[in-house]
N, C-alpha and C positions, 0 to 999 in steps of 0.2 A: 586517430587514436581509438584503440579494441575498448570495450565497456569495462574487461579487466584493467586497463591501464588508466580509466579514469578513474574508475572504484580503487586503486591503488592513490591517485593522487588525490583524490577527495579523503579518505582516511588518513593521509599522512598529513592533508593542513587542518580539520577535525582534530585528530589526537597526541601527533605526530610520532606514530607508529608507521613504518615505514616497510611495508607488506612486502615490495622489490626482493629485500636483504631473506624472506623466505623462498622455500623449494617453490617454483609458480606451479608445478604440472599437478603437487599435491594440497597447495595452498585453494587452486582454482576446484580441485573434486571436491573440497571438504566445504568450500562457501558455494556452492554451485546446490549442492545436497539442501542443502540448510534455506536459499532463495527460494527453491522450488516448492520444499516443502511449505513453504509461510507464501506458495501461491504469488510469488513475483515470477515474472517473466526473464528478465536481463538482470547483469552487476548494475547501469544508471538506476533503472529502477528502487532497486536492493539497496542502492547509495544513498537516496532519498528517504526511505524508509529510517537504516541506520541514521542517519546523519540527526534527523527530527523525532525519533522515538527512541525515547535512553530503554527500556525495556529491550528493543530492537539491535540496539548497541551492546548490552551486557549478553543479549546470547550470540552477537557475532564474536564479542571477545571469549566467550568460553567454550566455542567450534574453533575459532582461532590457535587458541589456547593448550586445547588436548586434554584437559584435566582429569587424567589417568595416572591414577598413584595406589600407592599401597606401602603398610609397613614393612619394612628390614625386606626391601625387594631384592631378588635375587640375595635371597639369605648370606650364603657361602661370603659371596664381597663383603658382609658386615661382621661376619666373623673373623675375617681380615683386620677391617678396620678396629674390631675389641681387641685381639690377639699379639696385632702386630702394628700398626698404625699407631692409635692413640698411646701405648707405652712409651715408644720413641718421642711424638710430640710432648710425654709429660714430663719426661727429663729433665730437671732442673728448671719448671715451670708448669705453676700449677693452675694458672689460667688462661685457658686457649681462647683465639678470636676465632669464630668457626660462624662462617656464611652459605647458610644454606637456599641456594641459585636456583630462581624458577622452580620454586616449590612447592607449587600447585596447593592444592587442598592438605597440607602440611605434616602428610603421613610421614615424610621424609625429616624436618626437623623434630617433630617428637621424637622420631627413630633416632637418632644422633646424639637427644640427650639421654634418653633410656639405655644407649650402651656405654654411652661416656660417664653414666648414674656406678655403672659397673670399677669405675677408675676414681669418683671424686664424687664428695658431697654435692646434693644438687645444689645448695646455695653458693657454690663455686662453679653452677657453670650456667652460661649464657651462648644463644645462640641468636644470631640474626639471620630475618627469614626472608624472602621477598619473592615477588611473584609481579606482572602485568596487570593481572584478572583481580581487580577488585573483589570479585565475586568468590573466587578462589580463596580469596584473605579472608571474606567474615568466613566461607566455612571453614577454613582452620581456627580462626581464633574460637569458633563454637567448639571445634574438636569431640564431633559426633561422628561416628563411622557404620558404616554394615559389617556384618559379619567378616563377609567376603575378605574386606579392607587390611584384618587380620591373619591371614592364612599363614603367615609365614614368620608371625610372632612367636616365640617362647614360649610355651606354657606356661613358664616361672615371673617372665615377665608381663602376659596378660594377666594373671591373676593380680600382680603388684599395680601396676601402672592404671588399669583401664577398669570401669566402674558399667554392669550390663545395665540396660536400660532401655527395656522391651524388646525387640529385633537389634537395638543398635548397643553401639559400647561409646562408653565419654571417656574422654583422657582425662586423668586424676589433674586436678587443680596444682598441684606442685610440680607435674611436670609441664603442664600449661607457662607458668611462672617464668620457666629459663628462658621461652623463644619470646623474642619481638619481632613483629611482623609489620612491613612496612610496601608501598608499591616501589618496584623498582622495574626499568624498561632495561635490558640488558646491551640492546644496541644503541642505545642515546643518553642513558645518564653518565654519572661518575661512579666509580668504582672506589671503595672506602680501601685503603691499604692494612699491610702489616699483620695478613691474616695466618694465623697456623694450618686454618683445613677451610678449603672451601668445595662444596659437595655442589654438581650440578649433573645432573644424571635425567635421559632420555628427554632431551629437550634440542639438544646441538642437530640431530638429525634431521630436525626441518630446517634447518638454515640454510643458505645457500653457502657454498664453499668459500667465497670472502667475507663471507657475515661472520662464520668458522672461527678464521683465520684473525680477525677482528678481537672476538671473543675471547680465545687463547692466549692471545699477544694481552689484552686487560689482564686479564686473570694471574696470568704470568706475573707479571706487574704488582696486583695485588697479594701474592702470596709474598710472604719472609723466604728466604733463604732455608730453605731446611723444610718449606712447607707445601702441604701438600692439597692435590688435585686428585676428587674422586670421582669418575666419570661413570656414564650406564654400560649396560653389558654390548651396547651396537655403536658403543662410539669410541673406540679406540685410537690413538691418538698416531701416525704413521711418523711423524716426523717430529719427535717429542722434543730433540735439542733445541729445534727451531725454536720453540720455547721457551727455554731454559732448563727445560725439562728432563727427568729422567726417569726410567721406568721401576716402583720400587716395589710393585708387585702389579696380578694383571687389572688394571684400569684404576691403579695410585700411580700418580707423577708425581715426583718429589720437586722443588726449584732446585735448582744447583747453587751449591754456595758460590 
């Protein structure tokens, strides 16, 4: 057995994160990078470390992890989703279930309420958040950002929503309020049903193509009839029926009734 194939099976009975179900050739660069630097030699090595130092642990989960985000990413899509998405969902229903999927340091479910703030009081709206990365969780529920973080907010709605605060900006406590954040593993737990929008965007492309396919086939599942899937700008869905799916703009799947 390779050192990568025991460091796979030593973290899966440790956490029961199950490393396999990612891409190995980009899974093995990005924790290879990360051993060397902290001066280990091999994955046994590196296993040992993780497994006995929880510091050790939270920065292999957040190399792991990827925790690359930002608000109203690739804007245009969320202009979609204000313009044309959320209307249709509000139809004759004025409370959406909206699960926002591996979403890292939480730029993404603030983003979600601040455009759905645009269609419905915020005390009508609620979003569920979840993420792997513990670490990812306290920093959104801080909901302190860099500049950077912001590039592609609204003028109208950084001045409304976000409070500056030296170099950084905080998200205003009422929009704090709609999201709850909780751990969720995407390949091992259960999937809560009956949802109108569930957003999981640049995350499926380290997967391996049956982790994918896994994933889809859930999520399918969990969305209503009518409800829809927002995925990132590199992960477009090729075979959406299989699904249930159907394409109702580029990267919204609708479920099919």
């Amino acid at each position: 057995m390779s050192g990568y194939e025991q460091f796979v099976e030593g973290i899966k009975r440790k956490t029961g994160i199950d490393l396999a179900l990612y891409k190995e050739a980009q899974m093995k660069r990005r924790l290879t990078s990360l051993y060397e630097k902290k001066g280990y030699k091999n994955f046994v090595d590196f296993l040992r470390a993780v497994e006995s130092d929880r510091d050790m642990m939270n920065e292999f989960l957040d190399r792991m992890t990827i925790n690359v985000s930002e608000f109203y990413r690739n804007g245009k899509r969320w202009e979609v989703l204000q313009n044309k998405i959320f209307p249709r969902l509000l139809q004759g229903n004025r409370r959406l279930k909206i699960w926002s999927a591996a979403c890292s340091t939480g730029e993404e479910p603030y983003s979600l309420v601040m455009v759905l703030a645009e269609h419905l009081p915020l005390s009508q709206i609620q979003v569920m958040a979840t993420d792997l990365d513990e670490n990812a969780i306290a920093k959104a529920k801080r909901g302190v950002y860099p500049e950077r973080s912001l590039a592609e907010v609204p003028p109208a709605v950084k001045a409304k929503y976000f409070e500056k605060e030296g170099e950084f900006y905080r998200v205003k406590d009422e929009i704090k309020r709609c999201v709850t954040f909780k751990k969720h593993n995407l390949l091992s737990d259960t999937y809560d049903s009956n949802h109108d929008l569930i957003v999981c965007r640049n995350v499926m492309i380290y997967f391996t193509e049956e982790a994918k396919d896994q994933i889809y086939q859930n999520f399918s599942k969990a969305l209503k009839p009518g409800g829809v899937l927002f995925v990132g700008s590199t992960e477009q869905i090729f075979s959406p029926a299989r699904y249930q799916f159907e394409v109702e703009d580029t990267f919204f799947y609708r479920k099919m009734q």
